[in-house]
N, C-alpha and C positions, 0 to 999 in steps of 0.2 A: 573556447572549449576548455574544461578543468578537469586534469586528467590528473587521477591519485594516482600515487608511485609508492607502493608498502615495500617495506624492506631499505628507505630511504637512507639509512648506515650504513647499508651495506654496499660495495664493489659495486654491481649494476646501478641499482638505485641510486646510491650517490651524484654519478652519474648521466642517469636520466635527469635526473634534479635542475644539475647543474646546467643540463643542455636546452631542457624544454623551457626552463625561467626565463633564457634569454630571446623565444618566439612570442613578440606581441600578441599572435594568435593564440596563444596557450596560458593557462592560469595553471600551476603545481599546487596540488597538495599533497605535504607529503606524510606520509603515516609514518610514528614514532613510537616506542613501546612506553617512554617513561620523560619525563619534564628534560629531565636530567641528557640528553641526546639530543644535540646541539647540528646544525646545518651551517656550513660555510657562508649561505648566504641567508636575506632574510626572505625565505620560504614557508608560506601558510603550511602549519602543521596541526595533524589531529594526530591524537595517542587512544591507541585500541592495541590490543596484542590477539594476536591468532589462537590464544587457548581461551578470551573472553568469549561469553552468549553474544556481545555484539548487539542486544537486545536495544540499547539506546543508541547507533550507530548512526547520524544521519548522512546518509549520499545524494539525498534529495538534488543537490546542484550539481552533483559528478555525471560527465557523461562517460569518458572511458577508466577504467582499470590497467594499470600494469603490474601484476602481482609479482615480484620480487621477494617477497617475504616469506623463511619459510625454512625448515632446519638442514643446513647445508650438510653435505658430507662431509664424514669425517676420519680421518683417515686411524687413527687411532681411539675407535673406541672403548668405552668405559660404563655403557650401559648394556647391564644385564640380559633386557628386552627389547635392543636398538627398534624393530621393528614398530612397536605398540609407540614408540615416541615419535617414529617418522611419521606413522600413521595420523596421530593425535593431533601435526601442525600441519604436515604437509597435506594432507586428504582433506582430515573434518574441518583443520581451519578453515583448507582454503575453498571448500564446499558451502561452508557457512558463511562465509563472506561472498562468497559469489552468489549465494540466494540472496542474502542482502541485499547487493546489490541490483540483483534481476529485480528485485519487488522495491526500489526505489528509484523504478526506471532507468538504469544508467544500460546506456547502448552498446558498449564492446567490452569485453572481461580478456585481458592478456594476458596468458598465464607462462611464466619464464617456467618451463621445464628443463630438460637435461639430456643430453647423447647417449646415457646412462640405461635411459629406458631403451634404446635398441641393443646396448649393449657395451662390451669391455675393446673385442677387436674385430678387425675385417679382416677377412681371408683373402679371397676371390674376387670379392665384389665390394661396393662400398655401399655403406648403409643408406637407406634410405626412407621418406615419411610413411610407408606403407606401414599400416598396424599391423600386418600381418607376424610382421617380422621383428615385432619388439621383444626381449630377450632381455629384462632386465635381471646383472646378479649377485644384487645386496639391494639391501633394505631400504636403501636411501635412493636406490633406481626403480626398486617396486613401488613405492609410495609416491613415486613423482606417476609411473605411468597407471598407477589407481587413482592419482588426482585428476589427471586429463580422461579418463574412463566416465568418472564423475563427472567431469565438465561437459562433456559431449552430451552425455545420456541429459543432464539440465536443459541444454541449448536448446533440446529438441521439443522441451514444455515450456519454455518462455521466451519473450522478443529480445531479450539481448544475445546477442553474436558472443562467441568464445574466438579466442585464438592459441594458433599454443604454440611455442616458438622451442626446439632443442638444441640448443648451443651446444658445440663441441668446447674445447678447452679455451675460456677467455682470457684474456690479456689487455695492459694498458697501462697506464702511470699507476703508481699506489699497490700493482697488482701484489699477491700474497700465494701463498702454499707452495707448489712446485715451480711454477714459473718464476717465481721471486727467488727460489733456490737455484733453479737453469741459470737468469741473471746473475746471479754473485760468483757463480762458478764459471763464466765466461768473461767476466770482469779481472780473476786472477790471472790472468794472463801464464796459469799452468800448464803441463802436459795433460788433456784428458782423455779416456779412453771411449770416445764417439765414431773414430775411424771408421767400423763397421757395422753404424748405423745406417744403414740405406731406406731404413721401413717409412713410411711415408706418414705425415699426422696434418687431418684437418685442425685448424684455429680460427678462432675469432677476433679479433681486436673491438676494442670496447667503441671504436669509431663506426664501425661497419655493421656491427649489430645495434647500436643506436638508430642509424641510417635506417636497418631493417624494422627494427619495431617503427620507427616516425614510417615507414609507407602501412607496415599494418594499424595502424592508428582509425585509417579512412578507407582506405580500400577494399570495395563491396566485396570480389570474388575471393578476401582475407577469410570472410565470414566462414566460421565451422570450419576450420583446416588447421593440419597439422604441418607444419614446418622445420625441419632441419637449416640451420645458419651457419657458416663456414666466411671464410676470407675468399673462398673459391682461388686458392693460391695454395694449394698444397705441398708442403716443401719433406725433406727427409729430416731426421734426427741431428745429423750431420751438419745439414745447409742451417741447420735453427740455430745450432751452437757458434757456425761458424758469421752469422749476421749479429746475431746476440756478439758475438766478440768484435766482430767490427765495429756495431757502433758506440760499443764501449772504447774505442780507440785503442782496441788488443787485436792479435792476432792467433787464432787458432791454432792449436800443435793437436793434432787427431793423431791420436796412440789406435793401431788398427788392431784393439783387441775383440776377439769372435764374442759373438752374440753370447754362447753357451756360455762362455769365461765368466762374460757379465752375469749370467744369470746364476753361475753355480757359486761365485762369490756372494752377491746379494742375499741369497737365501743362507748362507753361514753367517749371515747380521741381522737375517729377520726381516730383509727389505725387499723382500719379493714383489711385493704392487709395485714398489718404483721401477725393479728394473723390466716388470713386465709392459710399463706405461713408455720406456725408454726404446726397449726392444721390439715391440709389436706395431701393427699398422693398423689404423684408425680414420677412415676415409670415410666422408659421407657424400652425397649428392644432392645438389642444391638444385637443380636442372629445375625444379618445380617453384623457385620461387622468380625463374627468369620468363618462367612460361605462364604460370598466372600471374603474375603479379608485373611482371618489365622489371625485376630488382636484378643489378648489377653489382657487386661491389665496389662502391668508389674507391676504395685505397687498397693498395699491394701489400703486401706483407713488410715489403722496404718501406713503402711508405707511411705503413702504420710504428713502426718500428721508429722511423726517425721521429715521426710524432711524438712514439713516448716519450724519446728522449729528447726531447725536444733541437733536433739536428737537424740542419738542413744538405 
């Protein structure tokens, strides 16, 4: 089987890269935007970028897709029109590459969306794959779920299968943005003020969502669905900081300062999304991918954890 992996630089893709090379069964290609974007290992690579026509594209011998590629969020933006740019890679590229592919015969399109497209937090209840309830709010969560919109409506006029996968927040070796910030700040072996975080957040680890895309790969009943992936190990704010400290071989000093504290400080710095990502609860529901599919997640949250760090 020779499955393209676009966005092969980046976090997932890399990744997948690195994982799928080493299945005899599997042959990687990995999509590159420019010569100059180099792969750890030596991995077949094609360069295309997602604002080309794609008109000379061949997929003739791909039979699945994992589309990774694609303009991530960004927490400080700087365009005018963020919206028309999300639009531009994340929709029409990945619309245009998925006809492509449907018209050069290739049998599954895996499209890595986002938690984004149901939303920021959970009240009551924990999110879950029903459309009904997607609520994306920014540009960068409306454009991933007008890409899966787009995908479904294709599915239903050609023979290749879509899949759509929404990660909650991932993590792994190399990770970057927040979670690479959580780590450094559980590393100093500081006082921080976590205490009274009790609110609960789904994650991913890069192990377990791996695992999940290799069963959507083959999997008939995968076909046409949409997906939430989680660790199915839900931990609090608290429990995250205080494992992040441990395996950094620190120990946690939780300063039990109140929610509002955090958030009426944060906003006199302008850092209102962090402490709202800190403060809030974020739970999804994977029950659908135990019930169609048999997926369990193989590793704990401990145990992804020590993986990253490579601890036993």
């Amino acid at each position: 089987m020779k499955i393209l992996i676009t966005g092969s630089n980046g976090f997932v893709g890399s990744h997948l890269c690195e994982y799928f090379s080493t299945i005899p069964e599997y042959s990687v290609l990995a999509q590159i935007r420019e010569k100059t974007q180099n792969l750890s290992t030596s991995i077949e690579t094609i360069i295309f970028d997602l604002n080309d026509d794609l008109t000379n594209l061949d997929l003739s011998s791909v039979d699945v897709v994992v589309h990774c590629a694609g303009r991530a969020h960004i927490m400080k933006e700087v365009e005018s029109e963020p919206l028309s740019i999300y639009r531009q890679i994340n929709v029409e590229g990945t619309l245009n590459l998925a006809k492509k592919a449907a018209k050069a015969g290739v049998k599954r399109f895996i499209f890595m969306s986002s938690i984004k497209v149901n939303g920021e937090v959970t009240a009551n209840k924990p999110f879950t794959p029903n459309e009904s309830v997607s609520n994306p709010q920014d540009p960068y969560g409306l454009s991933k779920f007008e890409a899966e919109q787009a995908l479904l409506n294709l599915a239903q006029n050609v023979k290749m299968d879509v899949v759509i996968i929404r990660p909650v927040l991932i993590y792994g070796p190399n990770v970057k943005a927040n979670f690479k910030s959580m780590v450094n700040l559980a590393a100093k072996g500081v006082p921080l003020p976590v205490g009274c975080l009790d609110n609960k957040r789904s994650m991913v680890s890069i192990y377990n969502l791996i695992d999940f895309i290799h069963i959507c790969l083959l999997h008939p009943l995968a076909k046409n669905q949409i997906f939430l992936i989680s660790d199915q190990d839900d931990i609090t704010v608290k429990e995250l900081f205080t494992k992040l400290a441990k395996v950094q071989g620190k120990k946690l000093i939780a300063l039990p300062v109140p929610k509002v504290l955090i958030n009426y400080v944060a906003k006199l710095f302008n850092k209102d999304a962090i402490a709202s990502r800190l403060c809030s609860s974020l739970v999804v529901d994977t029950s659908k991918n135990v019930e169609l599919l048999g997926w369990k997640a193989p590793y704990s949250v401990d145990d992804c954890l020590n993986l990253m760090f490579k601890r036993n």
